[in-house]
C-alpha positions as CSV (number, residue, x, y, z in Angstrom):
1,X,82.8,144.8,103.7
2,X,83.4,141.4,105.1
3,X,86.0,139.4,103.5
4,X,86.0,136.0,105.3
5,X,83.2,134.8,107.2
6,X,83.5,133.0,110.7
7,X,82.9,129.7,108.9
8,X,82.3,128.2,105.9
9,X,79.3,125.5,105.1
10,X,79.6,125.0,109.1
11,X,84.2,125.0,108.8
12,X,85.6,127.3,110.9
13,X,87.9,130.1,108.8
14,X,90.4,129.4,110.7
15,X,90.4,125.6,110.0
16,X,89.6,126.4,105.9
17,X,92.7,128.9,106.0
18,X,95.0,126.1,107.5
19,X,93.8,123.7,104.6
20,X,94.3,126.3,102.1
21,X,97.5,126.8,103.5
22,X,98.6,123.2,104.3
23,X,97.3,122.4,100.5
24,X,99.7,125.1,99.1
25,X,102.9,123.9,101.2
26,X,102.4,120.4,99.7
27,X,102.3,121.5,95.9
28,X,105.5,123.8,96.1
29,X,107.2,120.9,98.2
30,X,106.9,119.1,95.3
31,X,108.0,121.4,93.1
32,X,111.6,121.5,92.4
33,X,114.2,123.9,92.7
34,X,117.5,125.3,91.2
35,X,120.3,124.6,93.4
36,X,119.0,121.7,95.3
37,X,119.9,118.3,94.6
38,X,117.8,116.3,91.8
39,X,116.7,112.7,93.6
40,X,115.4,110.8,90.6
41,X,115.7,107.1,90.6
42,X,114.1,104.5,88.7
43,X,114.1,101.6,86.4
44,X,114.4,102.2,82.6
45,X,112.4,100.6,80.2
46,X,115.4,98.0,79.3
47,X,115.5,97.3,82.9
48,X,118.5,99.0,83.6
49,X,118.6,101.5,86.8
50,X,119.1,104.8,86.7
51,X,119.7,106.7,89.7
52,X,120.7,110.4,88.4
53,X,123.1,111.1,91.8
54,X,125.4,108.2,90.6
55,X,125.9,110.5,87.7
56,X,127.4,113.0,89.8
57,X,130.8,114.6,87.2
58,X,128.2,114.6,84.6
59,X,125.5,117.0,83.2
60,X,122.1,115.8,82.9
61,X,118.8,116.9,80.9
62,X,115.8,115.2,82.3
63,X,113.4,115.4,79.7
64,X,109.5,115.4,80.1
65,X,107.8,113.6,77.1
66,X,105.7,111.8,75.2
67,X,105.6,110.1,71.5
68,X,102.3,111.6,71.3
69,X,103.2,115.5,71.9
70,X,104.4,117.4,68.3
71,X,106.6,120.0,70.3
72,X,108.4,117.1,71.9
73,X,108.8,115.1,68.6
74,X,109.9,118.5,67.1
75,X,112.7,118.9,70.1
76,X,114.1,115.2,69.3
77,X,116.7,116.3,66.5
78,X,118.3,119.1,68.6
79,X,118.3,116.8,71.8
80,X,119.7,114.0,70.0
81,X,122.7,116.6,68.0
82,X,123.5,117.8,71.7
83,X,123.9,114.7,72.9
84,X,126.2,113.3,70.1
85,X,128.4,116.6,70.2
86,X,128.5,116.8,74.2
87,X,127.9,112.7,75.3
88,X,131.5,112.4,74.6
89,X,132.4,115.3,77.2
90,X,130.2,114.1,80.0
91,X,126.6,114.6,78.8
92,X,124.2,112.4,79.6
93,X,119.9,112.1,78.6
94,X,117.2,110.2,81.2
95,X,114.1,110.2,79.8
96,X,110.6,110.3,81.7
97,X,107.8,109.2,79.3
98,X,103.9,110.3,79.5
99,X,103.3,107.2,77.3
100,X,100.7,104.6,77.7
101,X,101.9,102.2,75.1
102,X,105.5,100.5,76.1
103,X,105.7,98.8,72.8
104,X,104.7,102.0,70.5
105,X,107.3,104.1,73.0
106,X,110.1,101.8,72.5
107,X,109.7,101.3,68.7
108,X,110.0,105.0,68.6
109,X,113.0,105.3,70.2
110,X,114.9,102.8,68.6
111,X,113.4,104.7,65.0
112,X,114.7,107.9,66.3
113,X,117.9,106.6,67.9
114,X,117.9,108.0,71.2
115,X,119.9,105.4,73.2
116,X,119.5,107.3,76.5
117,X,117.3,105.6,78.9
118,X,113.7,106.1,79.0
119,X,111.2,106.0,82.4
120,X,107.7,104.5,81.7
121,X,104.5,103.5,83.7
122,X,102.1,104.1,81.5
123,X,100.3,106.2,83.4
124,X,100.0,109.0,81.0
125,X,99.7,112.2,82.6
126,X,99.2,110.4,85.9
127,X,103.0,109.0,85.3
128,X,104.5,109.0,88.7
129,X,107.6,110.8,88.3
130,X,105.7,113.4,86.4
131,X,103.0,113.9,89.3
132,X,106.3,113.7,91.6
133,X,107.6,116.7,90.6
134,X,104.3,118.5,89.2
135,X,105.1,118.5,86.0
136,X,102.2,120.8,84.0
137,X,102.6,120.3,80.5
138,X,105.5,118.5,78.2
139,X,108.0,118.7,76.6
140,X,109.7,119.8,80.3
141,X,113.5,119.6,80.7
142,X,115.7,120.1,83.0
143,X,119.7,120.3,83.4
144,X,121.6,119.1,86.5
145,X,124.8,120.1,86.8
146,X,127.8,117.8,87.5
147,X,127.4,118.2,91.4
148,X,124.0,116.4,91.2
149,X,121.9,120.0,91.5
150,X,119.1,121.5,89.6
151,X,120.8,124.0,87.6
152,X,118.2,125.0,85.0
153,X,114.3,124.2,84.9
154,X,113.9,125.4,81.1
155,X,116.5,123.9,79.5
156,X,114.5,123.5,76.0
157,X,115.8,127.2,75.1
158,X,119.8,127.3,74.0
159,X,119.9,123.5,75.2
160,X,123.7,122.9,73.3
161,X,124.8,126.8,74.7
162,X,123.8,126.0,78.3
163,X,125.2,122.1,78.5
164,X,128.2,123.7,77.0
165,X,128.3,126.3,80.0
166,X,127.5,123.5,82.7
167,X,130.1,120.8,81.1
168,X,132.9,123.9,81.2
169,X,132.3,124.8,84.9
């Protein structure tokens, strides 16, 4: 049985393989991984600039969300006690939101006091940093470790044990 014909709809195989191929490198470039420095730079909302390698001695959680997403809404109380036991310690927050709505996003916030700073395009799912880094589905966070490298792509799990660990190394 023949797997792969000489050519597909008049493409060579060899040309639809490289494609394929090419197509693959370019999503898992993307992709980040543990170990490797985080470059995430932007401005926040208020205007300020965040640049999460100028944190560098601090651990970070880059969190994924959206006002709009229940499990991220649910995550907000434990997020928000981790940061006021650990901010103290060398804990910082950046936040990249999937909102549309500036006004609705910020009004939220300030409600929920989160007073970590906050990325918005309002792009929704097609936010840039979120499509930068092939983020699939929200809430998504990350820690970074105080030498500026990935150091856990599922942070949402033990969140207070795990910064603990990081802030202590």
């Amino acid at each position: 049985m023949k797997l792969l014909s000489s050519s597909y709809f008049g493409i060579p195989a060899a040309v639809m393989a490289a494609a394929v191929v090419g197509t693959a490198a370019q999503v898992v470039a993307s992709e980040p991984v543990v170990g490797t420095p985080l470059n995430l730079k932007f401005t926040a909302v208020d205007g300020k600039s965040v640049d999460v390698a100028e944190l560098k001695g601090k651990v970070v959680l880059v969190d994924f969300w959206a006002t709009w997403c229940g499990p991220c809404v649910a995550e907000i109380p434990h997020v928000r006690a981790t940061y006021e036991k650990f901010h103290s310690k060398g804990f910082e927050i950046v936040g990249i939101s999937l909102d549309k709505d500036k006004g609705r996003l910020t009004s939220f916030v300030s409600e929920k006091g989160m007073p970590w700073p906050q990325y918005f395009d309002g792009k929704g799912w097609d936010n840039e940093l979120s499509s930068k880094f092939g983020i699939q589905s929200i809430p998504t966070m990350w820690l970074v470790d105080k030498n500026g490298k990935i150091a856990d792509l599922s942070a949402r799990q033990g969140l207070e044990e795990k910064v603990a660990k990081l802030l202590a190394q």
